[in-house]
mmCIF file of the N, C-alpha and C atoms, coordinates in Angstrom:
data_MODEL
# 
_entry.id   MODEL 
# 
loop_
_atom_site.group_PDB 
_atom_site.id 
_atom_site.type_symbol 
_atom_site.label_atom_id 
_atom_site.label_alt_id 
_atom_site.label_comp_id 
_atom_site.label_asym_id 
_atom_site.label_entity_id 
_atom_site.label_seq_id 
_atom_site.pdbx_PDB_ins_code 
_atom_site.Cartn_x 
_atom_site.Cartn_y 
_atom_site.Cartn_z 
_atom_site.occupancy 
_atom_site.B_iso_or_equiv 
_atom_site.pdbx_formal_charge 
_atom_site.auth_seq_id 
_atom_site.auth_comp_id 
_atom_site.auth_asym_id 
_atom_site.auth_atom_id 
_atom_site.pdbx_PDB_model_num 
ATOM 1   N N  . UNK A 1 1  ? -11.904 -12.400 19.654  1.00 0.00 ? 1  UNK A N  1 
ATOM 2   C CA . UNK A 1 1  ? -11.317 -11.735 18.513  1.00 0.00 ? 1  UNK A CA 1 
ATOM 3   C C  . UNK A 1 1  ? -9.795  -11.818 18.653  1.00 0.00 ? 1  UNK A C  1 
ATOM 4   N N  . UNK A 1 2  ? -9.090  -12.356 17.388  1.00 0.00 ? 2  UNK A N  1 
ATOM 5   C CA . UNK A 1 2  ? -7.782  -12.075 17.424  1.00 0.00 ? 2  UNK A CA 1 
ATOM 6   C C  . UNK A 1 2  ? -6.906  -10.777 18.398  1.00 0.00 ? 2  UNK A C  1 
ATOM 7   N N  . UNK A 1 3  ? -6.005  -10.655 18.462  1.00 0.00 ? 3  UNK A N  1 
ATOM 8   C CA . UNK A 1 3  ? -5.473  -9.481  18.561  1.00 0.00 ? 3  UNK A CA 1 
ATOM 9   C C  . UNK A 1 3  ? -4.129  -9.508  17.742  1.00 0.00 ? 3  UNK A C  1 
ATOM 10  N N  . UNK A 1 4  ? -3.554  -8.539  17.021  1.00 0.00 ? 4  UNK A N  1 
ATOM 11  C CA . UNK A 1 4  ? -2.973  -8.017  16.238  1.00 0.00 ? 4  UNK A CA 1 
ATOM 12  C C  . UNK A 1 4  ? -1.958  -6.424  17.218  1.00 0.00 ? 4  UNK A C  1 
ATOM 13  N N  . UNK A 1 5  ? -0.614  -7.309  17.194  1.00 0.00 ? 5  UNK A N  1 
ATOM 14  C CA . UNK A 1 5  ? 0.448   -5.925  17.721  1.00 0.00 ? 5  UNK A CA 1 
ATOM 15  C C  . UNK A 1 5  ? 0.979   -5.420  16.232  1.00 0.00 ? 5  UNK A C  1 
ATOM 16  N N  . UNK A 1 6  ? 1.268   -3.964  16.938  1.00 0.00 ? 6  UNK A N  1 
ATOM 17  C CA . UNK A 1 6  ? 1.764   -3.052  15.131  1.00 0.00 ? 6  UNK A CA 1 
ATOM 18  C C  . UNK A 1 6  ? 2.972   -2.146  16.058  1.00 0.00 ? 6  UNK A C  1 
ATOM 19  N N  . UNK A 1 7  ? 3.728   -1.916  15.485  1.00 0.00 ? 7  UNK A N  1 
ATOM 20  C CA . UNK A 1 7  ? 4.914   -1.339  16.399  1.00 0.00 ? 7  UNK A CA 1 
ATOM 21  C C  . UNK A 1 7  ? 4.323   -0.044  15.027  1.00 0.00 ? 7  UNK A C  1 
ATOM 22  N N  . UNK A 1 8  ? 4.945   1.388   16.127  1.00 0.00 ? 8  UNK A N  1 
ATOM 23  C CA . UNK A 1 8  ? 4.630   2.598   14.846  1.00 0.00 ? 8  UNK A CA 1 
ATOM 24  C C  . UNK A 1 8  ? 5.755   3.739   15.645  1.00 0.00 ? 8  UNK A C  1 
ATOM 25  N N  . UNK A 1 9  ? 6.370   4.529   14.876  1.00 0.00 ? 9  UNK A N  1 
ATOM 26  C CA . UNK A 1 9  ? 7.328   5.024   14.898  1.00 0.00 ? 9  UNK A CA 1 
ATOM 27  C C  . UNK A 1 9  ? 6.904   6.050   16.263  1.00 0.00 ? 9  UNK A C  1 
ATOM 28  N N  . UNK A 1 10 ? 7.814   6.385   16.793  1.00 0.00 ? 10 UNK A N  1 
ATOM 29  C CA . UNK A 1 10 ? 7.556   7.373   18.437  1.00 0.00 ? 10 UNK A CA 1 
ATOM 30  C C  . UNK A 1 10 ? 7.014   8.461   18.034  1.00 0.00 ? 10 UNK A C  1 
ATOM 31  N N  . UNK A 1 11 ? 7.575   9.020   16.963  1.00 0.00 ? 11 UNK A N  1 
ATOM 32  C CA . UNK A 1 11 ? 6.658   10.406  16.773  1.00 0.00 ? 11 UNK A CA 1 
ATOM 33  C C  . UNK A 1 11 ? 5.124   10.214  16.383  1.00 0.00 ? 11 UNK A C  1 
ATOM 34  N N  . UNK A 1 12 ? 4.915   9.504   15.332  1.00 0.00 ? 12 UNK A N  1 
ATOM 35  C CA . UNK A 1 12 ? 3.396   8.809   15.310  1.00 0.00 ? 12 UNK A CA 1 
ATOM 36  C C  . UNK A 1 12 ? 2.381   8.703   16.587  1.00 0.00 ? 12 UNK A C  1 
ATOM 37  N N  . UNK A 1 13 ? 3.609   8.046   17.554  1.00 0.00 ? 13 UNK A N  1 
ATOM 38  C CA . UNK A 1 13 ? 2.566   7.911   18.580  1.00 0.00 ? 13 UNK A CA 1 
ATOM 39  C C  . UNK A 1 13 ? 2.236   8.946   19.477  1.00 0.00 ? 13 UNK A C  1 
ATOM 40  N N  . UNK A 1 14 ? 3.285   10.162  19.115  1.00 0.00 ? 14 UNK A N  1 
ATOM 41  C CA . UNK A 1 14 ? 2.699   11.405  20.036  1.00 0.00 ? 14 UNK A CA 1 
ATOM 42  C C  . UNK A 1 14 ? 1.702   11.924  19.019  1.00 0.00 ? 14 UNK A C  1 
ATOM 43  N N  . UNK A 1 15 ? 1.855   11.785  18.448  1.00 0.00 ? 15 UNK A N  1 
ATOM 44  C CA . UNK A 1 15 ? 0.197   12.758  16.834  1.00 0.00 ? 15 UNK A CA 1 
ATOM 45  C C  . UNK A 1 15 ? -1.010  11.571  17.644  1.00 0.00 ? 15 UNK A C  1 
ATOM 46  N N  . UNK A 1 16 ? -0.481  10.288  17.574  1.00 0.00 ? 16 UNK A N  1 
ATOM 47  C CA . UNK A 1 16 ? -1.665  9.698   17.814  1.00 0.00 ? 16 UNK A CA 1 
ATOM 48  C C  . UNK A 1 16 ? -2.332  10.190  19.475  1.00 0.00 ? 16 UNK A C  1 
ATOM 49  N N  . UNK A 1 17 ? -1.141  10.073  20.727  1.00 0.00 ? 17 UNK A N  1 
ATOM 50  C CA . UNK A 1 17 ? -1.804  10.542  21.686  1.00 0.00 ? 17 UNK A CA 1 
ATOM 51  C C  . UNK A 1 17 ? -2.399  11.947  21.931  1.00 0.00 ? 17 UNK A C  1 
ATOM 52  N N  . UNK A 1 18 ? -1.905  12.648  20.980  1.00 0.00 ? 18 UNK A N  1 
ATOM 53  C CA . UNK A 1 18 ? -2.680  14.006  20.717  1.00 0.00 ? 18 UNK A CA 1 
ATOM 54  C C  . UNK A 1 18 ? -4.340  14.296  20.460  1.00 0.00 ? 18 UNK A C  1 
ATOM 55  N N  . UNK A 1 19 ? -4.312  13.034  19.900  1.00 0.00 ? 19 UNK A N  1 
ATOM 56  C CA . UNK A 1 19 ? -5.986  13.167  19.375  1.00 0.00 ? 19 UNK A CA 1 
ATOM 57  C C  . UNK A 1 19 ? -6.746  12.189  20.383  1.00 0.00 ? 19 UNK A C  1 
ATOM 58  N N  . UNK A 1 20 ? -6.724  12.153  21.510  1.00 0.00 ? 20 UNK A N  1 
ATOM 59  C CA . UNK A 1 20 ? -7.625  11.196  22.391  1.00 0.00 ? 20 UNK A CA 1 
ATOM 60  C C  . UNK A 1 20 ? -8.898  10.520  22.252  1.00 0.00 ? 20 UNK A C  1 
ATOM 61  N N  . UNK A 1 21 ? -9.715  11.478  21.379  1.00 0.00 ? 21 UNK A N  1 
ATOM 62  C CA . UNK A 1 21 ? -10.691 10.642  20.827  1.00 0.00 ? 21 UNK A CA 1 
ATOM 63  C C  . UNK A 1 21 ? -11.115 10.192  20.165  1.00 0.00 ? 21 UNK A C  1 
ATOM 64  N N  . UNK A 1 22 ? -10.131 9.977   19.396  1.00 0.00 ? 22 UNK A N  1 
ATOM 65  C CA . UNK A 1 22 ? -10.064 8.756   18.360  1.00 0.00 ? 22 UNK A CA 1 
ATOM 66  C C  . UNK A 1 22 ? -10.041 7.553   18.636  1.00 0.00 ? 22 UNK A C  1 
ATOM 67  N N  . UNK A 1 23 ? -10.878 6.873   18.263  1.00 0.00 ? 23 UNK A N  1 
ATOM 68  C CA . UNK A 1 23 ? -10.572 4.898   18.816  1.00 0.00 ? 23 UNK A CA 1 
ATOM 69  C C  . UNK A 1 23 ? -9.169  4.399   17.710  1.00 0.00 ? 23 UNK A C  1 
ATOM 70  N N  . UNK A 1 24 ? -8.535  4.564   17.989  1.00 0.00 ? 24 UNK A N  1 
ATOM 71  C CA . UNK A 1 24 ? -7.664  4.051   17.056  1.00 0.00 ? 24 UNK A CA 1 
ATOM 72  C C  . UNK A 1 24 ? -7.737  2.407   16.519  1.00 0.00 ? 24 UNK A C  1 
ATOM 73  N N  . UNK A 1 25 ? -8.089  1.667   17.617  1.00 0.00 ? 25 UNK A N  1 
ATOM 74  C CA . UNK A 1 25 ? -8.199  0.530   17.127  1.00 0.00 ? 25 UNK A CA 1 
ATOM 75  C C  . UNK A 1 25 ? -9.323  0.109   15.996  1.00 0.00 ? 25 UNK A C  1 
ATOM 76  N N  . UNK A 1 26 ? -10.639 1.229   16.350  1.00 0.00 ? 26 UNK A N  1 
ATOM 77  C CA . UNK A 1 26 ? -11.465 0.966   15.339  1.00 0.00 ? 26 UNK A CA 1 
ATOM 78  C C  . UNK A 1 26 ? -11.149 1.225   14.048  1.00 0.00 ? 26 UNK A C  1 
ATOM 79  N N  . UNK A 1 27 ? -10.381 2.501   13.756  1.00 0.00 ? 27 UNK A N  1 
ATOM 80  C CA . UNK A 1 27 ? -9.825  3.035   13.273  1.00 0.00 ? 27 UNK A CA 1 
ATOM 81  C C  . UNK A 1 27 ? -8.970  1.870   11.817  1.00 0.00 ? 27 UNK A C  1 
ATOM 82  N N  . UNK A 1 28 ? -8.187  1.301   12.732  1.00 0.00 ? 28 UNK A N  1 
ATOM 83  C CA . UNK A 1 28 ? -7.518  0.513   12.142  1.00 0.00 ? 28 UNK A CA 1 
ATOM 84  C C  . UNK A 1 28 ? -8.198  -1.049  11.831  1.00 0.00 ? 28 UNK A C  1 
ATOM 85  N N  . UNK A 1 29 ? -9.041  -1.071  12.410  1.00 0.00 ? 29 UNK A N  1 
ATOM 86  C CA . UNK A 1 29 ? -9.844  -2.518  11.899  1.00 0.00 ? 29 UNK A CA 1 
ATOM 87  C C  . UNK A 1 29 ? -10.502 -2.267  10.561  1.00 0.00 ? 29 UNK A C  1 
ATOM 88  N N  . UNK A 1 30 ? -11.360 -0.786  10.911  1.00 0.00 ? 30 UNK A N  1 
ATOM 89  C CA . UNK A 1 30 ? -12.090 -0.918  9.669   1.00 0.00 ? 30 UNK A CA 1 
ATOM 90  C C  . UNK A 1 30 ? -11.328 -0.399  8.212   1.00 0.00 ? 30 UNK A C  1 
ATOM 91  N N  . UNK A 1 31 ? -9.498  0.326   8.345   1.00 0.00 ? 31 UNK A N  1 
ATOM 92  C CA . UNK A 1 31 ? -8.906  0.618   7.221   1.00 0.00 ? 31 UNK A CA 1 
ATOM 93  C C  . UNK A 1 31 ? -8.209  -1.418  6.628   1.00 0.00 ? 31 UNK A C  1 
ATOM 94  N N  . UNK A 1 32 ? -8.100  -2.027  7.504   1.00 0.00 ? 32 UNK A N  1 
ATOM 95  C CA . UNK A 1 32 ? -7.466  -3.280  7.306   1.00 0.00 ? 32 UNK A CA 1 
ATOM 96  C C  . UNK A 1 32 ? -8.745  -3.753  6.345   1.00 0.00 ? 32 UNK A C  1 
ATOM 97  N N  . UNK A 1 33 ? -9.711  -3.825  7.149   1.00 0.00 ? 33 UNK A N  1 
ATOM 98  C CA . UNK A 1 33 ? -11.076 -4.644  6.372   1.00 0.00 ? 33 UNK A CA 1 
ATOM 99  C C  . UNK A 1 33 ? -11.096 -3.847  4.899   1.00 0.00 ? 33 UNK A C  1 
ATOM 100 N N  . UNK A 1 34 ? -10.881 -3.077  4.682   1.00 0.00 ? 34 UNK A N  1 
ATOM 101 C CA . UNK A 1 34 ? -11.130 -2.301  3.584   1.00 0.00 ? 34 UNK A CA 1 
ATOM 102 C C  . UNK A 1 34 ? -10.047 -2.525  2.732   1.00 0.00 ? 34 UNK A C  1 
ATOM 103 N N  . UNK A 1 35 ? -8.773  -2.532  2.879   1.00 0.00 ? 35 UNK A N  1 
ATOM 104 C CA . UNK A 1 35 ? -7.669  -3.021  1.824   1.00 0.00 ? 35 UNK A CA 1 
ATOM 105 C C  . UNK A 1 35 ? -7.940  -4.482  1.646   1.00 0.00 ? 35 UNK A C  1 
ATOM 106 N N  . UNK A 1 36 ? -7.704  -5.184  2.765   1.00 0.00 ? 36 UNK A N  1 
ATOM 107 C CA . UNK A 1 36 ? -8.133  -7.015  2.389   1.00 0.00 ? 36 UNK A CA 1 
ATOM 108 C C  . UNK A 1 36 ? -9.368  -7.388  1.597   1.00 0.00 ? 36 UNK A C  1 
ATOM 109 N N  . UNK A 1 37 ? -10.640 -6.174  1.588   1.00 0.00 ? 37 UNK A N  1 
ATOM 110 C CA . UNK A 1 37 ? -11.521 -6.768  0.667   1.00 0.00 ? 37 UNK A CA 1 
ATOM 111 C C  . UNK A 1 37 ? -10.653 -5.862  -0.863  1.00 0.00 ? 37 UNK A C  1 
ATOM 112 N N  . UNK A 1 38 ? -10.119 -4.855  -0.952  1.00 0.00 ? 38 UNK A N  1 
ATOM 113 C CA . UNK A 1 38 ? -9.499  -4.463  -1.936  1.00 0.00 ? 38 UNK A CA 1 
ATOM 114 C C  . UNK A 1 38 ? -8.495  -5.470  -2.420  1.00 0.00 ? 38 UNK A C  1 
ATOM 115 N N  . UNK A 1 39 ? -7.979  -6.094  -1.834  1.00 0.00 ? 39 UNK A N  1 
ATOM 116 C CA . UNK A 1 39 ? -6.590  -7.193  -2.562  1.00 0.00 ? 39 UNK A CA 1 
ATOM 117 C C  . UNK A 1 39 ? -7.011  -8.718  -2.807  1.00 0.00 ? 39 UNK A C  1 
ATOM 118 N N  . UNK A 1 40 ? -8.261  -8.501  -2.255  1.00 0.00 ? 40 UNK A N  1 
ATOM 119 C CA . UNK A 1 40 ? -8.979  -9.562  -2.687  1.00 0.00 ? 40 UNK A CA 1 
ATOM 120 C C  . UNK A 1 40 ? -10.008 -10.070 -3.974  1.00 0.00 ? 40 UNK A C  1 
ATOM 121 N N  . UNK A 1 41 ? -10.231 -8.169  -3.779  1.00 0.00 ? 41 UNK A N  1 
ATOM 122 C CA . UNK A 1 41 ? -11.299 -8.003  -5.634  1.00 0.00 ? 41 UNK A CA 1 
ATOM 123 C C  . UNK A 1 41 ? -9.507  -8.139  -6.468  1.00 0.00 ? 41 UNK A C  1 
ATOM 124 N N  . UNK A 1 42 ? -8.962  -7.519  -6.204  1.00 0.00 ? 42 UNK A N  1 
ATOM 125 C CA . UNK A 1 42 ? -7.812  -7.199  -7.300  1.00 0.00 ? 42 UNK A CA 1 
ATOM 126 C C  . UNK A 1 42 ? -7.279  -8.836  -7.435  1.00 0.00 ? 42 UNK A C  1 
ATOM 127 N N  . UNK A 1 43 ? -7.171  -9.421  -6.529  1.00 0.00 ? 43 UNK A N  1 
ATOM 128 C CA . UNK A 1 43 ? -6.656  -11.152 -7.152  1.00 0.00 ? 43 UNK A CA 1 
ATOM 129 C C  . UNK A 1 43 ? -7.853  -11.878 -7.493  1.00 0.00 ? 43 UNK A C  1 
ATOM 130 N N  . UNK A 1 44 ? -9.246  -11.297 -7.544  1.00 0.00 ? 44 UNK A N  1 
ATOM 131 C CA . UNK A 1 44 ? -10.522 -11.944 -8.500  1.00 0.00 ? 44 UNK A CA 1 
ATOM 132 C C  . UNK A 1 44 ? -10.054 -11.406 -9.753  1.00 0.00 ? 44 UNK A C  1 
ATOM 133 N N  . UNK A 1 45 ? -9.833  -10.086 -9.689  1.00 0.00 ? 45 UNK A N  1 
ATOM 134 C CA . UNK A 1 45 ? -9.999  -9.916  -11.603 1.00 0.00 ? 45 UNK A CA 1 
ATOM 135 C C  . UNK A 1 45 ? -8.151  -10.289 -12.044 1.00 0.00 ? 45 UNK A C  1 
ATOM 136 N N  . UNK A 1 46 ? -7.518  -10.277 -11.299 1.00 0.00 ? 46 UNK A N  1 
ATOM 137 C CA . UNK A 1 46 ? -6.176  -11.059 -12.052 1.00 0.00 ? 46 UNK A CA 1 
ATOM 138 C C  . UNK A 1 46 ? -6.280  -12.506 -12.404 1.00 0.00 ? 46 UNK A C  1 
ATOM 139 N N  . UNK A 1 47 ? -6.780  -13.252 -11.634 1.00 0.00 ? 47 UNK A N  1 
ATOM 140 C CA . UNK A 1 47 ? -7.577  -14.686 -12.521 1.00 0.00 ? 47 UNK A CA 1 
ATOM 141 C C  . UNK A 1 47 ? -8.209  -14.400 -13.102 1.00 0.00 ? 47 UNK A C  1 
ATOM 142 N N  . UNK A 1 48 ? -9.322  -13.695 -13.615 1.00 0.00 ? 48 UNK A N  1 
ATOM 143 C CA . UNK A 1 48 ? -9.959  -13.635 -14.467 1.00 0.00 ? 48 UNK A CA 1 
ATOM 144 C C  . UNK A 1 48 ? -9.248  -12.889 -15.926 1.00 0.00 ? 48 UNK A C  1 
ATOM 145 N N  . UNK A 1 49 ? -8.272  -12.305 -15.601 1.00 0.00 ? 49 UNK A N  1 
ATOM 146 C CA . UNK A 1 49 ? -7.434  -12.139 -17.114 1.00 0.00 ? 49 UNK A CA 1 
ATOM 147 C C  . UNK A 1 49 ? -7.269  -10.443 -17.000 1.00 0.00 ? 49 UNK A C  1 
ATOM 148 N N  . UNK A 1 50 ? -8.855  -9.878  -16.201 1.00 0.00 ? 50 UNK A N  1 
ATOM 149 C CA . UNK A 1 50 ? -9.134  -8.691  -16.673 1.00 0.00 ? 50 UNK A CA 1 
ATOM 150 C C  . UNK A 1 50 ? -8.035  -7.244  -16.171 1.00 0.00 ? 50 UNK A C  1 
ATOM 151 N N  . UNK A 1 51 ? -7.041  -7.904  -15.722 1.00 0.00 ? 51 UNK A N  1 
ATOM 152 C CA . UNK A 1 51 ? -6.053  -6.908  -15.665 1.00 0.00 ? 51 UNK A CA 1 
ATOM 153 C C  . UNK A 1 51 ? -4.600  -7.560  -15.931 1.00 0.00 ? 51 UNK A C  1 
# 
């Protein structure tokens, strides 16, 4: 699997080390997968006219 670096602001990363059990990486795979299939319906219906 790829890997993907994200730089995120210092305070972010103390909220983030606050919550330990969070997988963050899953976290962030499955919000990525979810906009890329979103910008992907949205440039189907812009060829198609319908927006």
């Amino acid at each position: 699997m790829p890997t993907l670096t994200v730089s995120i602001p210092k305070e972010l990363k103390k909220r983030m080390d606050s919550l330990p059990e969070v997988n963050w990486p899953a976290v962030l795979r499955v919000r990525l997968e979810k906009r890329a299939r979103q910008l992907l319906k949205f440039e189907e219906m812009r060829k198609r006219g319908e927006i």
